[in-house]
N, C-alpha and C positions, 0 to 999 in steps of 0.2 A: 261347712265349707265357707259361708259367707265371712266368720268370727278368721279363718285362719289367711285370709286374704288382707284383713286390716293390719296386721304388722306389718306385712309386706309394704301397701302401704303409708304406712307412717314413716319406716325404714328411709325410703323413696324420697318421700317430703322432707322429712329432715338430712339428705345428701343432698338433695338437689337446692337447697336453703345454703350448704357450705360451700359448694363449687363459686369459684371466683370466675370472673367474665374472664375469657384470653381476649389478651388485646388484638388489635387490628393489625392483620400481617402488612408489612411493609408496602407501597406500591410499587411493581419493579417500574425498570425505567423505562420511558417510552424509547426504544432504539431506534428508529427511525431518526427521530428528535435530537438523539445526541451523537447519532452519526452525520448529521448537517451542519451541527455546532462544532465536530471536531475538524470536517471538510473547508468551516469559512475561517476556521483559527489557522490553518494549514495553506490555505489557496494564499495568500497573501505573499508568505515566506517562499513559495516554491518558485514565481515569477520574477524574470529578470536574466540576467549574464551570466555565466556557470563559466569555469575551466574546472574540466574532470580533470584535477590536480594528480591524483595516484588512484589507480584502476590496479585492483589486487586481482592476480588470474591464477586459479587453483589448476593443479594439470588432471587432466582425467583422462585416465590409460587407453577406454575406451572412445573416446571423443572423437570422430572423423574429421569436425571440422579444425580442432585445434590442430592436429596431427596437418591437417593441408598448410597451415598459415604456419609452423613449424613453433611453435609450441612445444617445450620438450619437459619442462620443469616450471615450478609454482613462479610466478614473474609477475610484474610489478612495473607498471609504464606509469611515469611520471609526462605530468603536460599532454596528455594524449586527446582532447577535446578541447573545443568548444562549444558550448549551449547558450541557445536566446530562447527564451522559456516565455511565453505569452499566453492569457487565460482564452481557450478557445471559445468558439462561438458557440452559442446555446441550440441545441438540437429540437426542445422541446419548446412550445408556446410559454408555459410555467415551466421554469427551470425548478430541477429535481438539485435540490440543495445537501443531495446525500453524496451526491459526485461532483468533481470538479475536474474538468476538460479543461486542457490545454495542450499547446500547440507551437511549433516554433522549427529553429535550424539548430544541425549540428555541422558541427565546420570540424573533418578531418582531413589530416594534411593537408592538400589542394583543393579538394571537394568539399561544396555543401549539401547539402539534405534536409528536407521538408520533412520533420518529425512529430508525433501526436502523441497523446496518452490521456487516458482516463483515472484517477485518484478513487480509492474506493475505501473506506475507513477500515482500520484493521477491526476485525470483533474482539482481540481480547483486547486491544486499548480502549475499546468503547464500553466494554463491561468491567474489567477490573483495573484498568487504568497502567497497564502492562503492555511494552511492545514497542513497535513503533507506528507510526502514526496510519500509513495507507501501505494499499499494494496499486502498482498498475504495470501494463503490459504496452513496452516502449515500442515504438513501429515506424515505419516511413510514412509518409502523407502524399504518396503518389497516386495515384491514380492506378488501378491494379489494370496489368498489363501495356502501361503505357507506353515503357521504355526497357532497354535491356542492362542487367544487373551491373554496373562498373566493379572493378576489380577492387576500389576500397569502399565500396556499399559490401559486396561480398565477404572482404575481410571484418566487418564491422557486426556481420551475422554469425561467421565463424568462429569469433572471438566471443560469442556471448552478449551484444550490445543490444541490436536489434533485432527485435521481434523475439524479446525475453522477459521476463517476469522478473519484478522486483520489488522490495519493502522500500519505502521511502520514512526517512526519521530527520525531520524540522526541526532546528531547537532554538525556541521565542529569544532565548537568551543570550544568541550564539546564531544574527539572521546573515551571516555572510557565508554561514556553511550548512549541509544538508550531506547527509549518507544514503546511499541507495544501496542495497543487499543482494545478489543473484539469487534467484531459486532455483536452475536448475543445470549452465550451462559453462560451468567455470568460474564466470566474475565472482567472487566470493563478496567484495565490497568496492565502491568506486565512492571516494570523498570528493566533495564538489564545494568548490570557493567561490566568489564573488570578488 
């Protein structure tokens, strides 16, 4: 028994002599880290004067509130805003540099409005460099319950604007424009000028 254990082994020792080292797997990325670098590249280009130039409105058969505001087919308003886009105030003692808050007015027709939003890094721009840059969810900056809903605040939720969800896509190369994408309530895309 002892004699039939030695080839074993030597077998052993001479494999374990040819095995080459694997190299050292990659470090991933820290995401945290390059979700604040992709927030401070991005907070820069977002602040400032907007005219929501063409606002693309998809029709959706089921939609109650397009159907109120008479929405009948896919449409297209040209000049339909204005935005003053300003970086909001910090929430936290140490500002979390993975978000960027900001804050401002939208001037429709007659009316203005106190609007806010938070910037949040898309993940697959942040991992494979695909996308567009953030998501945030656009909203009024009233004070909840404070006053009663006007009839173009109203239209302005009916139509998919406020207090809806969308991608935002900055482009360094191109800082007088910015695309915002709807995710769920019509606006398919609103291009925004300077």
């Amino acid at each position: 028994m002892k004699y039939a254990a030695l080839p074993l082994l030597t077998l052993g020792l001479l494999f374990s002599q040819c095995a080459t080292k694997a190299p050292d797997p990659t470090p991933e990325p820290d995401y945290d880290q390059q979700s604040a670098q992709l927030m401070q590249a991005v907070k820069p280009l977002v602040a400032g004067d907007w005219t929501l130039r063409r606002v693309f409105v998809a029709r959706q058969p089921l939609n109650v509130g397009q159907a109120m505001i008479g929405i009948k087919r896919d449409t297209v308003f040209q000049d339909f805003a204005t935005l003053s886009i300003t970086p909001g105030p910090e929430r936290q003692p140490t500002p979390d540099l993975r978000y960027a808050d900001f804050e401002g007015t939208l001037r429709f027709r007659t009316k203005t409005y106190p609007v806010k939003f938070q910037l949040i890094a898309n993940p697959e721009r942040v991992v494979e460099g695909t996308g567009p840059q953030a998501y945030f969810l656009l909203t009024t900056n009233h004070p909840i319950g404070s006053r009663p809903t006007e009839p173009e605040e109203r239209f302005l939720e009916y139509i998919g604007l406020v207090n809806e969800n969308f991608t935002l896509e900055a482009f360094p190369d191109q800082p007088r424009t910015i695309t915002w994408r709807g995710l769920n309530r019509g606006i398919s895309r609103i291009e925004l000028v300077k």
